[in-house]
C-alpha positions as CSV (number, residue, x, y, z in Angstrom):
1,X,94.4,79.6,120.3
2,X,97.9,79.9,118.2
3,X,100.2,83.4,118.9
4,X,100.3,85.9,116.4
5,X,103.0,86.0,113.8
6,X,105.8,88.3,114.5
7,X,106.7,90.6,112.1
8,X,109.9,92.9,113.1
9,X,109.8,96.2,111.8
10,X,113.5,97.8,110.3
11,X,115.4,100.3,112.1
12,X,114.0,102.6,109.3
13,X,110.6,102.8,107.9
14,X,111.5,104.6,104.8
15,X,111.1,104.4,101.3
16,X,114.3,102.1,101.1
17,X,112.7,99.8,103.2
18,X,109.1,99.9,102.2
19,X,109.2,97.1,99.4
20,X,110.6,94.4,101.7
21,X,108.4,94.7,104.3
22,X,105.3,95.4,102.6
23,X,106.4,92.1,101.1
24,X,106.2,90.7,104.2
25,X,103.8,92.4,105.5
26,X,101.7,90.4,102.6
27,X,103.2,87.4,103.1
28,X,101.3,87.6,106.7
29,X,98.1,88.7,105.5
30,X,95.1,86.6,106.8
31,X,96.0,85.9,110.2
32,X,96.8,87.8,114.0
33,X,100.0,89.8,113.4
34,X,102.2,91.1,115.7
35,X,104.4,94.4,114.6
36,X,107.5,94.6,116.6
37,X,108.6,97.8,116.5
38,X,111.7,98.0,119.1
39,X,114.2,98.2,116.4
40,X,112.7,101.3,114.3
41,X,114.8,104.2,114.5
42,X,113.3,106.6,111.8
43,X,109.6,106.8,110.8
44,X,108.6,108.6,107.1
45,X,105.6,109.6,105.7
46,X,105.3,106.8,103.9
47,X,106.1,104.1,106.6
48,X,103.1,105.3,108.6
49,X,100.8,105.3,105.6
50,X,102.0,101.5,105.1
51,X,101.0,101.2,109.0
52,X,97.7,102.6,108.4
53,X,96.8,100.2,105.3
54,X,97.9,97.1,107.2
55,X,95.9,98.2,109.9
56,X,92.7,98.8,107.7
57,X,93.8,95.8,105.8
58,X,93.8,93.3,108.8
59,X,90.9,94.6,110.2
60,X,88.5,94.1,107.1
61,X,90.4,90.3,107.5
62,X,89.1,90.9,111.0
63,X,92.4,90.0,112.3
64,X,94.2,91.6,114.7
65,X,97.1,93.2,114.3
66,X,99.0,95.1,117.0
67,X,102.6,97.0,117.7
68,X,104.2,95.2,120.0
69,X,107.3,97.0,121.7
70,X,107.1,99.8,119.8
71,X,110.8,102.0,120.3
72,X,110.6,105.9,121.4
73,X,111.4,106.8,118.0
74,X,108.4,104.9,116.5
75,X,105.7,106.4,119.1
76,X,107.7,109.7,118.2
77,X,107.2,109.7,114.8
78,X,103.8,108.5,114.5
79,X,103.5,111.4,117.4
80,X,104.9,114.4,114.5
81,X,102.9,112.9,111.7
82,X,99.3,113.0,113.8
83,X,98.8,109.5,114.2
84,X,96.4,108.8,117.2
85,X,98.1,106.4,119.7
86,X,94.6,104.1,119.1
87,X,95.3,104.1,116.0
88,X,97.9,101.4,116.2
89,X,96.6,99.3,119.2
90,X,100.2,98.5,121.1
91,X,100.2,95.1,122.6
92,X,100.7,94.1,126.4
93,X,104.1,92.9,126.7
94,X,103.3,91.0,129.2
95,X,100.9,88.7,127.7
């Protein structure tokens, strides 16, 4: 079994940012993702709701996607905008 693509996150998940990674995002679609999150730094409104559609969107692929490393500030955010930490399942790092 191949490892998921790897998909770092920016340091901010605003809407400056949004077109280029849900570009990306896209460009992954159809196979296990990986979202690394250790660089984010600020989470919007509309990062998380770009969170929430990959999530839905990978999991009607049934394909998993998963945060992997996800930085204080991420959990945070997603924390103050009532996101459910099973929401986005966080990988093991040590796997």
């Amino acid at each position: 079994m191949s490892r998921p693509a790897v998909l770092e996150l920016p340091a901010r998940l605003d809407p400056a940012s949004l077109e280029l990674c849900l570009g990306a995002l896209k460009s992954k679609r159809g196979a296990a993702l990986d979202l690394d999150g250790a660089s984010v730094e600020r989470l919007g409104g509309l990062g998380v709701q770009l969170l929430l559609s990959a999530v839905r969107t990978w999991r009607e692929d049934s394909q998993p996607l998963r945060l992997l490393s996800p930085s204080a500030a991420l959990l945070t955010g997603l924390s103050h905008l009532g996101v459910e930490p099973e929401t986005l399942p966080i990988a093991d790092a040590h796997l």
